[in-house]
C-alpha positions as CSV (number, residue, x, y, z in Angstrom):
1,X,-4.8,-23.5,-3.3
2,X,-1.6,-22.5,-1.4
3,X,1.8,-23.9,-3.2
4,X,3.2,-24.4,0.4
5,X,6.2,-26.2,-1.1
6,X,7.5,-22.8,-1.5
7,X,7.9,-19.9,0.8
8,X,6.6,-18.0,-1.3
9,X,2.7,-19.4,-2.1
10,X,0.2,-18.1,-5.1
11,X,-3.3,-18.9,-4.7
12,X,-6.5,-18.0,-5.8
13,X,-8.8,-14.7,-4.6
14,X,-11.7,-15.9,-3.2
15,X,-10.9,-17.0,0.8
16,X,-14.3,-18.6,0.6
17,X,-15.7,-15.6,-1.1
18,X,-16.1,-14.2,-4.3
19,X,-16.7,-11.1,-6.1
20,X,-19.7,-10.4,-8.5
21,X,-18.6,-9.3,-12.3
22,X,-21.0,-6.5,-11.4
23,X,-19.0,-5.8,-7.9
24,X,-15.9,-5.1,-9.7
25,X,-17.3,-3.6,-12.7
26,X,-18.5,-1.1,-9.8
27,X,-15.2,-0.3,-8.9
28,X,-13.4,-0.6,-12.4
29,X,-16.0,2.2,-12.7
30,X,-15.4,4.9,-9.9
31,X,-11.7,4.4,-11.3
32,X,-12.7,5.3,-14.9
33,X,-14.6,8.3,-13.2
34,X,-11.3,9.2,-12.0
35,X,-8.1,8.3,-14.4
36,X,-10.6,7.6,-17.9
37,X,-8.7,10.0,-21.0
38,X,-12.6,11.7,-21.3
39,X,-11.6,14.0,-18.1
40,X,-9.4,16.8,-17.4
41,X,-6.1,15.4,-16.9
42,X,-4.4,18.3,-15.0
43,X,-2.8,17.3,-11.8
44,X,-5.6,19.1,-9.4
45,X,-8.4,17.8,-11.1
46,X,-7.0,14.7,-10.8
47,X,-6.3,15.1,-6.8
48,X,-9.9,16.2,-6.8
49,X,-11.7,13.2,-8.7
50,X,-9.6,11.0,-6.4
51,X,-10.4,12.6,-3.5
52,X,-13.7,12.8,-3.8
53,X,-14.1,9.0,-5.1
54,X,-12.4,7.7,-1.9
55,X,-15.1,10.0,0.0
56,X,-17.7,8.0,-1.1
57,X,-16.7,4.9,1.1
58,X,-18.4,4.6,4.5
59,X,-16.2,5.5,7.2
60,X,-16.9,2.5,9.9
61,X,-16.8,4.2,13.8
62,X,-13.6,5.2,14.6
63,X,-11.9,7.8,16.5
64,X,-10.0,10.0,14.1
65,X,-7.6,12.1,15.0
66,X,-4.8,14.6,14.0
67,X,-1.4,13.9,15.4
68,X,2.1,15.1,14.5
69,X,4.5,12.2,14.4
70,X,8.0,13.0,13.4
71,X,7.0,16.1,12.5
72,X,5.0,14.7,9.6
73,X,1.1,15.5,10.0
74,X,-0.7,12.4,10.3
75,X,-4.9,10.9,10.9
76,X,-4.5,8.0,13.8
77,X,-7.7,6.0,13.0
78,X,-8.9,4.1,16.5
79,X,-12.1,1.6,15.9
80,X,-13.6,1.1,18.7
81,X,-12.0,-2.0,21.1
82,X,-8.5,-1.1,19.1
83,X,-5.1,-1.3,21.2
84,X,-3.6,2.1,21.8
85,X,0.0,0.0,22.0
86,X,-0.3,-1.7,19.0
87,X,0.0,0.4,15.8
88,X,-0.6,0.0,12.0
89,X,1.6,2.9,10.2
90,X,-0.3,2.5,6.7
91,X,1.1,4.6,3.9
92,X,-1.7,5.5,1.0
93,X,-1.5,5.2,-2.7
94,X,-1.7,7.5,-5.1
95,X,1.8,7.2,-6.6
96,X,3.2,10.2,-4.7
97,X,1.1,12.5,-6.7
98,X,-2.3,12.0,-5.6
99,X,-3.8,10.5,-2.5
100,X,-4.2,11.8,1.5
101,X,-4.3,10.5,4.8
102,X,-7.7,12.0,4.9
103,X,-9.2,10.1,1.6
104,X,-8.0,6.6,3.6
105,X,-10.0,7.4,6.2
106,X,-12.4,4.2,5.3
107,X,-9.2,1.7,4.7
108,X,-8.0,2.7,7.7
109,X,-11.2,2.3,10.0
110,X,-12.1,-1.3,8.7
111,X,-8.3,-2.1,9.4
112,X,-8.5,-0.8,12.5
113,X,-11.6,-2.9,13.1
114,X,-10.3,-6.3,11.7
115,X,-6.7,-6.0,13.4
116,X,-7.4,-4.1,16.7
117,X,-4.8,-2.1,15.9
118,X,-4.8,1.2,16.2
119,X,-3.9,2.9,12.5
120,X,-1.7,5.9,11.7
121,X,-2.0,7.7,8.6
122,X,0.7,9.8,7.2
123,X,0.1,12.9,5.1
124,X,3.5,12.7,3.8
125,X,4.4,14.8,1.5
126,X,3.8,14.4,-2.3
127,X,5.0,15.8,-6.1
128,X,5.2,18.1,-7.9
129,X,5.4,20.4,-4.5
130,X,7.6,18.0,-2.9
131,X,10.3,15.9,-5.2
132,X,12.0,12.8,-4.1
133,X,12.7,11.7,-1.9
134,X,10.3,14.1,0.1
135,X,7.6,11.3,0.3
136,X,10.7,8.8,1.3
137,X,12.1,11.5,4.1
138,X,8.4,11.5,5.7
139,X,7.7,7.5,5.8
140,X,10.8,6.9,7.2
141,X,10.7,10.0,9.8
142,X,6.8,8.6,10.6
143,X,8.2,4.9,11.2
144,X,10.7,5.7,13.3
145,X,8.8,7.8,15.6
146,X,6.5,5.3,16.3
147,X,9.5,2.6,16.8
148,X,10.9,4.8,19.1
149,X,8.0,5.8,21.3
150,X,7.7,9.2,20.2
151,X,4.0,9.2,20.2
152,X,3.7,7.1,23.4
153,X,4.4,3.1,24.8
154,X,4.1,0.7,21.8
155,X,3.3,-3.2,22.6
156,X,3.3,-4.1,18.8
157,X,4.5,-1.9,15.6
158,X,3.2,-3.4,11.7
159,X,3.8,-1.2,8.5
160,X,1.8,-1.4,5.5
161,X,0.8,0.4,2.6
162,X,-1.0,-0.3,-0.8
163,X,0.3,1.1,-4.2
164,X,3.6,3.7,-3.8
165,X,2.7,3.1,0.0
166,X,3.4,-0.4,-0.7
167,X,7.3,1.0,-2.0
168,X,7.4,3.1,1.0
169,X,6.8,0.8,3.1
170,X,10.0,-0.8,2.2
171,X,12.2,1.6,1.8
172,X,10.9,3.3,5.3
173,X,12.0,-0.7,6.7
174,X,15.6,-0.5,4.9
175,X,16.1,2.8,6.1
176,X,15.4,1.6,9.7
177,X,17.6,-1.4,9.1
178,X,20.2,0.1,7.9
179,X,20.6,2.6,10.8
180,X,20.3,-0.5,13.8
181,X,16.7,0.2,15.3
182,X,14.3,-2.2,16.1
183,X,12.3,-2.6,13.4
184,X,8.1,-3.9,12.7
185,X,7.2,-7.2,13.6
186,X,5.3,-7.7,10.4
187,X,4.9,-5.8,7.0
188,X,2.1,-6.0,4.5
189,X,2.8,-4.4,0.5
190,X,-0.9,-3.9,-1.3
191,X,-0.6,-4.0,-5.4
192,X,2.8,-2.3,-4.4
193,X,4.4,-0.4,-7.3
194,X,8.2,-1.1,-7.2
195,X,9.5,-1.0,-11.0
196,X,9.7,2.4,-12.3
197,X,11.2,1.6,-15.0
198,X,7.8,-0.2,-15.9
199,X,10.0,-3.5,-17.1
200,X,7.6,-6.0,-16.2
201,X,6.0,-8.3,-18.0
202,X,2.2,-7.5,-16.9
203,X,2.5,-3.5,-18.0
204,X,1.6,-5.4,-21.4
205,X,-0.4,-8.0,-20.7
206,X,-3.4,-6.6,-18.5
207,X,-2.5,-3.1,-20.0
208,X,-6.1,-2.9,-21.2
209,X,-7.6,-5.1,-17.8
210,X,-6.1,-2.0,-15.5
211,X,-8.3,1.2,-15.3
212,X,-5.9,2.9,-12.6
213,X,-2.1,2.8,-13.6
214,X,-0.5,2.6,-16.9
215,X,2.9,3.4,-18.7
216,X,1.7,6.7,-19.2
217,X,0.9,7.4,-15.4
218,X,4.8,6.3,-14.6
219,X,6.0,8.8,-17.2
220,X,4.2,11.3,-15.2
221,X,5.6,9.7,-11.8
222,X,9.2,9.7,-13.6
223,X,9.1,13.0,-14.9
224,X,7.1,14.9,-11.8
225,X,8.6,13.0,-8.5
226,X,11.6,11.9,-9.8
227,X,12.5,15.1,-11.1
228,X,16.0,13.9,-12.8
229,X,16.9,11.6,-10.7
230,X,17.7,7.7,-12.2
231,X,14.3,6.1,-11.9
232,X,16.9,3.0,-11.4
233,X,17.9,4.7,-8.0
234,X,16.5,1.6,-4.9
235,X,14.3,4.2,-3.1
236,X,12.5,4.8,-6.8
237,X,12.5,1.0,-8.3
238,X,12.7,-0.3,-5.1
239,X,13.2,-3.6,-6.8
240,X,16.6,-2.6,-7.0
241,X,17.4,-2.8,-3.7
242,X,18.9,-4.4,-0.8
243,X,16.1,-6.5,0.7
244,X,18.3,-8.7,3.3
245,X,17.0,-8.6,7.2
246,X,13.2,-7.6,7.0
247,X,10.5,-8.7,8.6
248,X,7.9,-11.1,7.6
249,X,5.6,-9.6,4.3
250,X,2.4,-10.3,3.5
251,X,2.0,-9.3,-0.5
252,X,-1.5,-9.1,-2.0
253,X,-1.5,-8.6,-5.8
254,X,-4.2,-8.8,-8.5
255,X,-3.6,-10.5,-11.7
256,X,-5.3,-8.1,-13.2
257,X,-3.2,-5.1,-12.6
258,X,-0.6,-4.0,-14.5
259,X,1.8,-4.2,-11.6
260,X,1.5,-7.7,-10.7
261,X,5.1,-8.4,-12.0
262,X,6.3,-5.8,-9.4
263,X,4.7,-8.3,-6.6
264,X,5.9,-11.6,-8.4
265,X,9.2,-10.0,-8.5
266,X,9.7,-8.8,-5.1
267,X,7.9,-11.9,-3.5
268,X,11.0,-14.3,-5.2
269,X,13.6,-11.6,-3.9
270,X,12.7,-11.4,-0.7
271,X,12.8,-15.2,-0.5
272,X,16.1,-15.6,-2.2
273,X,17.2,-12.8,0.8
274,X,16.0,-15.3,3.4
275,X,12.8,-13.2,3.9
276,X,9.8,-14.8,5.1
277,X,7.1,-13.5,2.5
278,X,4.0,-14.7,1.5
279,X,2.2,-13.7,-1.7
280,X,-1.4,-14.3,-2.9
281,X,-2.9,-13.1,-6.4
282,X,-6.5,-12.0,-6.2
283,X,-8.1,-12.9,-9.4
284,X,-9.8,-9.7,-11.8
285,X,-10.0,-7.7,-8.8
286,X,-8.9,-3.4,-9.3
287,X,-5.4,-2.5,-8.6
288,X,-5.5,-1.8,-4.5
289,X,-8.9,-3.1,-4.3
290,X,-9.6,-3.2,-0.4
291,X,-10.1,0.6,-0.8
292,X,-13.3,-1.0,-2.1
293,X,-14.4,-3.2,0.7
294,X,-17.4,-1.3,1.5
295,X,-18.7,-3.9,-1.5
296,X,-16.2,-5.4,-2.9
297,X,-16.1,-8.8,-1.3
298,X,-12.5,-9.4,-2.6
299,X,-11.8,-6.2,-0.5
300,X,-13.4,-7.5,2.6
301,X,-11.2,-10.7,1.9
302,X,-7.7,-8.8,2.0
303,X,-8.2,-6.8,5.0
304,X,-9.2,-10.3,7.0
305,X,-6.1,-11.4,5.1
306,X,-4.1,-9.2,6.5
307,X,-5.3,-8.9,10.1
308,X,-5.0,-12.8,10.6
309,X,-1.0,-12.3,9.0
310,X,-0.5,-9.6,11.8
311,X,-1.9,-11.9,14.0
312,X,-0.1,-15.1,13.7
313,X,3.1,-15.4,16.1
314,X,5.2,-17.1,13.0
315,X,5.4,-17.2,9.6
């Protein structure tokens, strides 16, 4: 149950459901197909396991198009009954390596679907072709086209993203605050990773429970997208940063990823910065686990989760 003491509460996964052992041992599966040490370990094939793992999810009827916005290409995903005024910008994981607008095709339809929002995907651009803060330069250029009415009238603007689109997220919303524009009315950060310096506690603990990210995989992160630059730096640990005047956030964690610290951490900073958040641990569940909603009920769970947080009027 909810602490609702604090402004921050921790409760358990289950939202009146619950996932089957075998569910998640489903998904802790089509991760191992991709990231397990038994495969090829080079960056394309890596892309390409990813890929075609997300292609495997059921794509619910939607509209999808390809749209320029800010000059960044993008998919906007419109479910059927979806506002064309009010817009989910949804940044994918994939921590700025791998990933696509195109392979959240299925995360993006049933969000569409649940929020009746239409959702806009960008392609931004990732490593090694593109070093920070390339992936940085196209959330914030997508954001703020869509603030600004650069793509047409907006009635409502939210921001999400799960993994690195989880960080860029909130460093497209600082980059926006800092420069005066209106900014989302809501924000939602999915197994966000924040810390890549890899400090927190749960890179130890549930090293062994998480089949998608490890120390090794920030190394690569480090050494590919940061390209020299002080992993430190608050657009690459974004913990490190100034999180003062954002909008509400929704953060959904599991505790058994290995970046659950990153969403403990930044939940209790954005509350000491006077930021409404809300965070809620899933139990067992994979690390971004609503990519797996097709099955997962856990998955199904979060994306109600988060339509009903875009919903409310208040915190």
């Amino acid at each position: 149950m909810p602490h609702t003491a604090r402004p921050v509460s921790v409760t358990g996964s289950d939202h009146g459901q619950s996932s089957s052992c075998d569910q998640i041992a489903r998904a802790n599966a089509l991760y191992e197909g991709v990231f397990g040490a038994q495969h090829e370990q080079t960056i394309e094939a890596t892309r390409e396991r990813f890929e075609r793992m997300l292609a495997q999810f059921p794509v619910d009827p939607a509209v999808v198009d390809e749209v320029a916005v800010g000059k960044v290409p993008c998919l906007r995903v419109t479910a059927p009954g979806a506002s064309p005024t009010k817009v989910l910008v949804w940044f994918h994981s994939g921590g700025y390596i791998l990933g696509s607008a195109c392979g959240h095709r299925s995360l993006a339809a049933s969000l569409s679907a649940a929020t009746g929002r239409t959702v806009l995907l960008p392609d931004y651009r990732r490593a090694p072709e593109h070093t920070f803060p390339g992936a940085v330069d196209d959330a914030a250029a997508a954001l703020d086209a869509v603030l600004d009415g650069q793509c047409g009238p907006v009635e409502d603007v939210a921001v999400g993203g799960d993994s690195a689109g989880g960080a860029l997220t909130l460093i497209a919303l600082m980059r926006r605050r800092d420069a005066g524009g209106s900014l989302p009315t809501r924000a939602v950060l999915v197994s966000p990773l924040l810390d890549l310096a890899g400090s927190g506690e749960s890179m130890v603990t549930n090293a062994e429970r998480d089949l998608a990210v490890d120390r090794q995989g920030l190394r690569t992160i480090v050494a590919i997208y940061l390209c020299g630059v002080d992993r430190a730096h608050p657009e690459a640990t974004v913990l490190n940063a100034d999180l003062r005047g954002l909008p509400p956030l929704l953060v959904q964690a599991s505790s058994a990823e290995v970046l659950l610290d990153d969403s403990v951490r930044v939940a209790d900073r954005l509350t000491e910065a006077r930021v409404a958040a809300r965070l809620h641990v899933y139990d067992d569940v994979p690390h971004a686990w609503p990519l797996f909603e097709s099955f997962l009920p856990a998955g199904r769970a979060a994306i109600d989760e988060i339509a009903a947080f875009l919903a409310e009027a208040t915190l």
